[in-house]
C-alpha positions in Angstrom: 0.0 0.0 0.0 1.4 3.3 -1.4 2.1 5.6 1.5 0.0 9.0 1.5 1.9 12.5 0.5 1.2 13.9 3.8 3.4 10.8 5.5 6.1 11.2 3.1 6.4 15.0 4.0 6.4 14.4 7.8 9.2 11.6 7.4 11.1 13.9 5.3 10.7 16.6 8.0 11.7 14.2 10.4 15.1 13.6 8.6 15.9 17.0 7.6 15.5 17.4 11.7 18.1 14.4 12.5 20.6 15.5 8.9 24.0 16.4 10.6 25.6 18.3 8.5 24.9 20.4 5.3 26.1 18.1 2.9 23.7 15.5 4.0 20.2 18.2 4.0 21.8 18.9 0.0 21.3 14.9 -0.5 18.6 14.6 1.1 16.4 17.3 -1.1 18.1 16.5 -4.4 17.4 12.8 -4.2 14.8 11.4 -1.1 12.6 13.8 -2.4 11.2 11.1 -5.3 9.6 9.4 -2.4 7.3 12.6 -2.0 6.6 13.0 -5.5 8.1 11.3 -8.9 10.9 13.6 -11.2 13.8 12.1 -13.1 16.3 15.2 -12.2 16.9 17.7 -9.7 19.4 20.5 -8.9 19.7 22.6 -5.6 21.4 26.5 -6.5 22.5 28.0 -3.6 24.5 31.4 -3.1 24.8 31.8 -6.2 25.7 28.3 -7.7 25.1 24.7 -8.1 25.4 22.8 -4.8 23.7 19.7 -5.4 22.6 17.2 -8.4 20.3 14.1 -8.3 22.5 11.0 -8.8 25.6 12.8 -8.3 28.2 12.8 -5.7 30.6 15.6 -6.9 29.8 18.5 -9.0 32.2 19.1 -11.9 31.8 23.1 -11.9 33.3 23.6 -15.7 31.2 20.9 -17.6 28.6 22.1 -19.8 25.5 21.3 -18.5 26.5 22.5 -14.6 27.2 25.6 -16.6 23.8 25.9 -18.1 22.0 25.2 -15.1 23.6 27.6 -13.5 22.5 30.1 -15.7 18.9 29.2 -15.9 18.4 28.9 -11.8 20.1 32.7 -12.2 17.0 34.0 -14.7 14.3 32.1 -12.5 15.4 33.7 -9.2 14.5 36.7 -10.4 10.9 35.5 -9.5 10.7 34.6 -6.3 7.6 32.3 -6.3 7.0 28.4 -6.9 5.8 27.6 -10.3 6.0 25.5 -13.2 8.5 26.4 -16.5 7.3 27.2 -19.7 9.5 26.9 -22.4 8.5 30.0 -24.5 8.8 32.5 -22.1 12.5 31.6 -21.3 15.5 33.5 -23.0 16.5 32.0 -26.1 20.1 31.2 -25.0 17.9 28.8 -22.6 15.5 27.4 -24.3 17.5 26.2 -27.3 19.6 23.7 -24.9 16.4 22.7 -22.9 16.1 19.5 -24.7 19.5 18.6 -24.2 19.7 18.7 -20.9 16.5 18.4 -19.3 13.0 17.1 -19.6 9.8 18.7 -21.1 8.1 19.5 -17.7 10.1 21.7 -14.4 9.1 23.1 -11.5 11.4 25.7 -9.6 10.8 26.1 -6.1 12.8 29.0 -3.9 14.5 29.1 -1.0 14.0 32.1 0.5 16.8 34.8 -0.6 19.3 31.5 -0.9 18.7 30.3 -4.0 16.2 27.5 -5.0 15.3 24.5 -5.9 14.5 22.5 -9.9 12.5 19.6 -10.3 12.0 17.8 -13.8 10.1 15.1 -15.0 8.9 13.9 -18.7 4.8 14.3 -16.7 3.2 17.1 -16.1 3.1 19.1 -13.0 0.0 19.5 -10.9 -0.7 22.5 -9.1 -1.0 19.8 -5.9 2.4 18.9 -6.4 3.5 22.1 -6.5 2.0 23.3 -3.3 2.8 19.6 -1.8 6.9 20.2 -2.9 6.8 23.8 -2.1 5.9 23.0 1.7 8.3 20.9 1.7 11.4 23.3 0.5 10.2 25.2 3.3 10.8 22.7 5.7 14.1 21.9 4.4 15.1 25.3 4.3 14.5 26.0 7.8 16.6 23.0 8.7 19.0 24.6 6.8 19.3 28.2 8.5 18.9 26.0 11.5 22.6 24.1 11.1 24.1 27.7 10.1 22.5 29.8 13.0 25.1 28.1 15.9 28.0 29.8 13.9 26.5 32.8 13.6 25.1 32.6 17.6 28.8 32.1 18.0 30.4 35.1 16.1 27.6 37.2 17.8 28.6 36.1 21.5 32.4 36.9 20.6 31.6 40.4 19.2 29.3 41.2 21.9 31.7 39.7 25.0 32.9 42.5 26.9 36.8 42.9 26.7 37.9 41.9 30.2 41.4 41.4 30.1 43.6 44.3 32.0 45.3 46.9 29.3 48.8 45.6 30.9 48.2 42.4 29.9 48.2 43.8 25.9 51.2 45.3 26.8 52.8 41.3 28.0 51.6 40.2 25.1 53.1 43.8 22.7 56.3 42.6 24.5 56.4 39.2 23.7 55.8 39.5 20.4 58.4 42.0 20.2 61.2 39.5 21.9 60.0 36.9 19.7 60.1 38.6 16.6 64.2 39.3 17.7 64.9 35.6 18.3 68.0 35.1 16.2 67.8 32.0 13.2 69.4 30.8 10.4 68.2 32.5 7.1 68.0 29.5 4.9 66.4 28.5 1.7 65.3 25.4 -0.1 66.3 24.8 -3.9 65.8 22.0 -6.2 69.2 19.6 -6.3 70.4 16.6 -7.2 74.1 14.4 -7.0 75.9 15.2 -9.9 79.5 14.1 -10.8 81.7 16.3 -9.8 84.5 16.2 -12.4 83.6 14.2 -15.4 85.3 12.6 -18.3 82.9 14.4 -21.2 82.8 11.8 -24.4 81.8 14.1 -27.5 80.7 13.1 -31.0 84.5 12.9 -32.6 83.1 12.8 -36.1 79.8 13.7 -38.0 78.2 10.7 -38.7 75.3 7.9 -37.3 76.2 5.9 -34.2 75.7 2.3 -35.1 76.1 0.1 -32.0 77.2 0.9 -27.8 79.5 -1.6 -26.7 78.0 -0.7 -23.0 75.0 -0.4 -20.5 74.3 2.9 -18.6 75.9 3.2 -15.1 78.2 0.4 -16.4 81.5 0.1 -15.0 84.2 0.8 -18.1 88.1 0.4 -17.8 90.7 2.6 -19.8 90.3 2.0 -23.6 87.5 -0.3 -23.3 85.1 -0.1 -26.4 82.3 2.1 -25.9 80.5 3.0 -28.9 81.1 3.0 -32.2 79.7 5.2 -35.7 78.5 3.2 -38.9 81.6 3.0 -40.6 80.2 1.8 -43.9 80.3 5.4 -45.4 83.5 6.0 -44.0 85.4 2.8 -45.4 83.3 4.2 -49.0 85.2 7.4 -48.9 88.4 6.2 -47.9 88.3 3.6 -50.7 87.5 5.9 -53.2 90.5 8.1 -52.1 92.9 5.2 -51.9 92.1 4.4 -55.6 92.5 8.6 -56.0 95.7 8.0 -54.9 96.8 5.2 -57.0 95.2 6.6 -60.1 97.3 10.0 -59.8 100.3 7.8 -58.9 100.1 6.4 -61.8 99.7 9.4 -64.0 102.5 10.3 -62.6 104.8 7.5 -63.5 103.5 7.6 -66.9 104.0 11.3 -67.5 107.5 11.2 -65.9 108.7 8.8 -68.6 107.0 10.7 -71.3 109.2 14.1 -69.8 112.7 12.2 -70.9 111.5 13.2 -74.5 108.6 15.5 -74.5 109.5 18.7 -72.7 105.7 19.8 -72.2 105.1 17.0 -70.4 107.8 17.5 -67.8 106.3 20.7 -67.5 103.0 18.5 -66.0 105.0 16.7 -63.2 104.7 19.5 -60.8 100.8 19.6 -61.5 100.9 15.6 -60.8 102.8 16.0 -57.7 100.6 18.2 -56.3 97.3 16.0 -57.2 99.3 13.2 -55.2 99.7 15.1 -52.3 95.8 16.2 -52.4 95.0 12.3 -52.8 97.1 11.3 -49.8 95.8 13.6 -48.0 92.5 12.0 -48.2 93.4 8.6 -47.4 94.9 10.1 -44.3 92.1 11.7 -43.1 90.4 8.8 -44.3 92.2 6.7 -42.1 91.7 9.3 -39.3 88.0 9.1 -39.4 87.8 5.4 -39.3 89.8 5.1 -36.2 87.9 7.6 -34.6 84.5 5.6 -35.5 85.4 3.7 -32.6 85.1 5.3 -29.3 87.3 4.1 -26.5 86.8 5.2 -22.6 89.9 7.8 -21.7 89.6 6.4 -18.1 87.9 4.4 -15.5 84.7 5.5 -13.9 81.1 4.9 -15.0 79.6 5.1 -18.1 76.5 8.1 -17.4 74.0 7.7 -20.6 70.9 8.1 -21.6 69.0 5.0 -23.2 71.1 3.4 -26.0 68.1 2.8 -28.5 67.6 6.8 -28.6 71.0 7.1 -29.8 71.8 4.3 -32.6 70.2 5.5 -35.8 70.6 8.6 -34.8 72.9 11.6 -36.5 75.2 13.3 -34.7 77.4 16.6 -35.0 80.7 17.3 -34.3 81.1 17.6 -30.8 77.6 16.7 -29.2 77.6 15.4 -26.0 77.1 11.5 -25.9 78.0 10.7 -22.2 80.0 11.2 -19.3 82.8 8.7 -17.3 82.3 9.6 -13.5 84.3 7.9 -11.1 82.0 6.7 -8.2 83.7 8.6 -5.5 83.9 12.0 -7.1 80.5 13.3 -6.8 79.1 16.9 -5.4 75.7 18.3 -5.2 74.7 20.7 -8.2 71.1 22.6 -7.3 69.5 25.2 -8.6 69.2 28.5 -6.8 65.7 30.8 -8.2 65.9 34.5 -8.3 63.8 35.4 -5.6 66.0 33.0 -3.0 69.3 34.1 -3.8 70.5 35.2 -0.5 73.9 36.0 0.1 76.1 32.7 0.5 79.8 32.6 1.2 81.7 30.1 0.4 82.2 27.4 2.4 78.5 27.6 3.5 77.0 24.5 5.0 74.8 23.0 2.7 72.2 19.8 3.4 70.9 17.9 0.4 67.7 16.2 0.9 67.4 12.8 -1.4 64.0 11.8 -2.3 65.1 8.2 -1.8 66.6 8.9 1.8 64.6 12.2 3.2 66.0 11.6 6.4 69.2 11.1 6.1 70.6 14.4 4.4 74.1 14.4 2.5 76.4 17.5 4.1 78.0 19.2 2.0 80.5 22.8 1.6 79.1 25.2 -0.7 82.5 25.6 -3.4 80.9 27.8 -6.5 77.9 30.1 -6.7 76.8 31.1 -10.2 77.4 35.0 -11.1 74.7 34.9 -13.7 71.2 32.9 -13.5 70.2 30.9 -16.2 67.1 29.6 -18.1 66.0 26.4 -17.0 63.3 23.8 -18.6 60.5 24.9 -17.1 61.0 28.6 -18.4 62.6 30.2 -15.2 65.6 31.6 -14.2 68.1 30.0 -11.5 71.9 30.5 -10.0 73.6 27.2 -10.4 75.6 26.4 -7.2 77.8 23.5 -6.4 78.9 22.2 -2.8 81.4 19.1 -2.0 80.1 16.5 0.1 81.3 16.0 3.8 82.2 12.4 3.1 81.7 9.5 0.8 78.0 8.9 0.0 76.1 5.5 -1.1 73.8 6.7 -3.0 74.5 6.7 -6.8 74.7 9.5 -9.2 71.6 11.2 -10.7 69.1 11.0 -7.4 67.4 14.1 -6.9 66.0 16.3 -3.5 65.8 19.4 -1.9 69.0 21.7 -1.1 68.9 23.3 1.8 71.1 26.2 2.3 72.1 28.1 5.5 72.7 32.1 5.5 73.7 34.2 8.3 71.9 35.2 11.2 69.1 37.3 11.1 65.8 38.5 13.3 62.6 35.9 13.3 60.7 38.3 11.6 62.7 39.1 9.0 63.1 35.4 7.9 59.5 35.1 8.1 58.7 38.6 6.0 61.7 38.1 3.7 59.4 37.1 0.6 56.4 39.1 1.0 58.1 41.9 1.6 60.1 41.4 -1.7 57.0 40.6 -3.4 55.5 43.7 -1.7 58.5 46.1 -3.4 58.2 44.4 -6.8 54.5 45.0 -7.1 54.7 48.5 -5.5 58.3 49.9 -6.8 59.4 50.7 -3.7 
């Protein structure tokens, strides 16, 4: 047996009574309402937007059709009265995208000066229901203003409390503010960094060419003139084929033409032109030779090999003098970090300096600031930075290439200057002061 409207609205008053919070009253009229009266869709605007929608746990505020209702709950509480929607005498920025979004028959119902409420169903509307739905939005909405009254009870009582406390206890307080604000600390600052070797072996492109094959891994362990990579030296071997036979062919000439000069005087004039072709030819095959025994790359020392993947290298052209990789040697590394503009305090050197890994957070690496950049540079992300570089304390486990914070320690200065540094730089930028 179908319970009557007039139970449904006192159980619904009943639990907008017992509702603990705000979030569950906006729950309970979008969505227990059906068992008052049927709709397929309902949306609660309050202070000026969307707060609630049927069948919905979290409003997306930037999609489309949040967007759209918000609009039309804007033109219809500008009427501050229950009644059913007609189509035609909405703007026409509305009414096109009805159909898309809603069905044929809506009711809006206010709440108060708050906002409102939109039932909409493919039926129509009764005036019953509508008297029926309206009584209840004004139960809810009472509920409502009652779960915000207590804060606003509260803010009353503290504005109207009479000011008790003796005028020399403000004066404790002036004063302890004061001594605090004077507290010597460390001005430090936090920067990006990361362990970086400290003086690397650079391996550079020695020819222009395609890298064929990498006789090693990265972070592989490589010995003095061990094999590391080598260029495709088909082109090369081409070249310094067709010089060789250069060389031979003008060799030749030249035998033929010096035999010819015992009795034909212009052609003894010739041998000087021949000699000179010769040395042009073998001067080819030498830098022929050259380039094929620089197509291997051998390591200059012993260390590690620091790379990027090997398949993003072979196939791929290089130019003269592009960096392939480094050769570190695991116990020379430093910390590198980048300093930004605004935190570039003054930092002498031999500053302490406390890396932060990522992988070990606590656990710091110490380290003596050694070098502080001059000028800043652009980084990736399009700012601007002071590279530093500090020596580590001792020998640390962790491998090269881990990154963390940098945190690096100033001179002394007042509390409240180490606490107002930055806003009050960001303060004289925007002003010019």
């Amino acid at each position: 047996m179908d319970r009557s409207p007039l139970a449904g609205l006192l159980e619904l008053g009943r639990q907008a009574r017992q509702a603990e919070s705000l979030a569950e009253l906006q729950f309970l009229l979008v969505n227990d309402s059906h068992t008052l009266l049927p709709y397929r869709q309902a949306a609660l605007w309050l202070a000026g937007g969307v707060r609630a929608l049927s069948g919905v746990v979290q409003i997306e505020a930037n999609v489309p059709y949040v967007l759209w209702l918000d609009a039309l709950c804007r033109h219809l509480a500008q009427t501050p009265e229950a009644r059913i929607i007609a189509h035609n005498t909405l703007p026409e920025a509305l009414a096109s995208d009805w159909n898309e979004w809603l069905p044929d028959q809506a009711i809006w119902v206010p709440l108060g000066d708050d906002g409102g409420v939109l039932f909409a169903r493919d039926l129509p509307w009764r005036e019953s229901e509508v008297a029926l739905v309206g009584e209840w939005a004004g139960i809810w909405h009472h509920a409502w203003q009652a779960h915000q009254s207590p804060k606003r009870w509260r803010g009353l009582s503290r504005r109207t409390k009479p000011n008790t406390t003796p005028s020399r206890h403000r004066w404790y307080w002036a004063l302890a503010i004061g001594l605090l604000v004077l507290i010597p600390v460390r001005l430090t600052v936090l920067a990006p960094g990361e362990l970086v070797p400290a003086n690397p072996a650079l391996i550079r492109a020695p020819l222009e060419g395609v890298i064929d094959t990498f006789h090693v891994q990265p972070n592989e362990t490589v010995r003095q003139g061990q094999p590391l990579f080598g260029f495709d030296e088909a082109l090369i071997q081409n070249r310094l084929e067709v010089a060789q036979q250069a060389l031979a062919t003008a060799e030749a000439e030249y035998r033929q033409t010096a035999q010819q000069a015992l009795a034909d005087p212009r052609a003894k004039a010739q041998l000087a032109v021949l000699t000179g072709r010769i040395e042009e030819k073998r001067t080819e095959v030498a830098f022929g030779t050259d380039q094929l025994s620089r197509a291997r790359v051998l390591a200059p020392r012993d260390g590690i090999a620091l790379f990027d993947d090997p398949s993003e290298w072979i196939g791929r052209p290089v130019a003269i003098g592009e960096r392939i990789m480094r050769i570190a040697t695991p116990q020379d590394v430093e910390v590198e970090a980048w300093v930004p503009l605004a935190d570039a305090i003054p930092l002498a050197e031999g500053s302490r300096v406390a890396l932060h890994l990522n992988a070990s957070p606590l656990a710091p690496a110490s380290a003596t600031l050694r070098y502080f950049a001059h000028d800043a540079v652009e980084r990736s992300d399009g700012g601007y930075a002071y590279r530093v570089r500090a020596r580590l304390d001792a020998p640390t486990e962790h491998r090269v290439g881990l990154k963390g914070t940098a945190r690096f320690s100033g001179g002394w200065v007042p509390l409240g200057y180490w606490a107002l540094r930055r806003p009050l730089a960001s303060l004289r930028a925007m002003i010019g002061w």
